[in-house]
C-alpha positions in Angstrom: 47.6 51.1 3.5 47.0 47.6 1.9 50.3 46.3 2.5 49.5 43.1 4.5 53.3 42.8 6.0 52.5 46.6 7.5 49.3 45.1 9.2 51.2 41.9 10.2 53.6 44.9 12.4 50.9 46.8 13.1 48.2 44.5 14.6 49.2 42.7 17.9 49.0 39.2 17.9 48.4 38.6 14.6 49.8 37.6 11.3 47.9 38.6 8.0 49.0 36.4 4.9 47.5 36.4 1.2 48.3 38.1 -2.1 48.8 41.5 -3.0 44.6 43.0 -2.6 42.4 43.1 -5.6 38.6 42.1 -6.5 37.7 39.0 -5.4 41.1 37.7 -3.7 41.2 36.8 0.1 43.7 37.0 3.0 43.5 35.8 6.3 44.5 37.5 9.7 45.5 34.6 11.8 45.0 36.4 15.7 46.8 34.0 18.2 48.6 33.6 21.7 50.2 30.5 21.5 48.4 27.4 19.9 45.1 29.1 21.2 43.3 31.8 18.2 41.2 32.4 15.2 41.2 32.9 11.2 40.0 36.3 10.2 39.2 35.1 6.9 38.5 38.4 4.4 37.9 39.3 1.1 38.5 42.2 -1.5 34.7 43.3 -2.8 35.7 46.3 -4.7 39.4 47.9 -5.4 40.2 51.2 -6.6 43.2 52.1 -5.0 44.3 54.5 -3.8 40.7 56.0 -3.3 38.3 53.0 -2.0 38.6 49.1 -1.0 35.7 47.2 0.4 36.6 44.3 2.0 34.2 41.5 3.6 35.1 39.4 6.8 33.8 35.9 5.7 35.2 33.4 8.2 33.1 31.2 10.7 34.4 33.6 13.4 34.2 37.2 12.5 31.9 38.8 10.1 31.8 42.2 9.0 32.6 45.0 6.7 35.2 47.4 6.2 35.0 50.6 3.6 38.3 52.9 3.1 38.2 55.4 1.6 41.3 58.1 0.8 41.0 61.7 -0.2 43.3 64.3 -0.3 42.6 66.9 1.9 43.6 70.1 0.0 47.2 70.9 2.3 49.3 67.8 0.5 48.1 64.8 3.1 45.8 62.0 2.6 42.4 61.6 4.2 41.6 58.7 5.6 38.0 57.3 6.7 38.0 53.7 7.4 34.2 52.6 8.8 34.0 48.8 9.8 31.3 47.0 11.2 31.9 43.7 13.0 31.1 41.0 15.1 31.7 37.8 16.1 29.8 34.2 15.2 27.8 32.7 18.9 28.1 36.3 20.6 24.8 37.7 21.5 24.3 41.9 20.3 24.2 42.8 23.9 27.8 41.6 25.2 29.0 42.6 21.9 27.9 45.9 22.2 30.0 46.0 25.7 33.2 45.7 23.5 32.9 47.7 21.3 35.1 50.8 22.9 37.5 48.8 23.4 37.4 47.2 20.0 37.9 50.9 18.2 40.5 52.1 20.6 42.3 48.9 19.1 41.9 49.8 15.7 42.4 52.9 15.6 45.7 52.4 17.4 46.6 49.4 15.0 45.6 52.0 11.8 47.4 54.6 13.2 50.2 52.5 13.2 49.7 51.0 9.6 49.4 54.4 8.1 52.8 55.8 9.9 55.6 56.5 7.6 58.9 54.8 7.4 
């Protein structure tokens, strides 16, 4: 789930560099087409894998919060419930608002693929 390289494949245009997750260390997902993008600049709040990882967007273009949480779920799998809160630095609640089906269909397609196995 926290394996940066599976985001980096998982997420489309976008790269996610930084160390290997734990309290207080950042990464950045650099989204980009071309010389044109931004720095998703986040860090680790709290770590206690496998079960929970709180991670902060800091940058100057998205902020946010995402909370994971695993649990098994009695039948040998893994739960997952990821809740994320986001937005983005000059862009008015309204308009963001307007994206933001289209911003969960992406993630939960880009988590979907994360969390597939090998």
């Amino acid at each position: 789930m926290w394996d940066l390289d599976r985001h980096t494949r998982a997420v489309p245009l976008t790269a996610v560099q930084g160390p290997p997750p734990r309290p207080g260390s950042t990464f950045v997902a650099r989204t980009a087409v071309g010389p044109v993008g931004f720095d998703d600049v986040m860090e680790v709040r709290e770590w206690d894998p496998p079960h929970r990882a709180v991670v902060v967007k800091v940058g100057r273009v998205v902020r946010g919060r995402i909370e994971a949480r695993l649990t098994p779920d009695g039948a040998g799998r893994t739960r997952v419930r990821w809740r994320q809160e986001v937005g983005a630095a000059g862009v008015p609640r309204p308009l963001a608002r307007l994206a933001v089906p289209a911003v969960a269909a992406g993630y939960r397609r880009s988590l979907r693929r994360i969390l597939e196995v090998p």
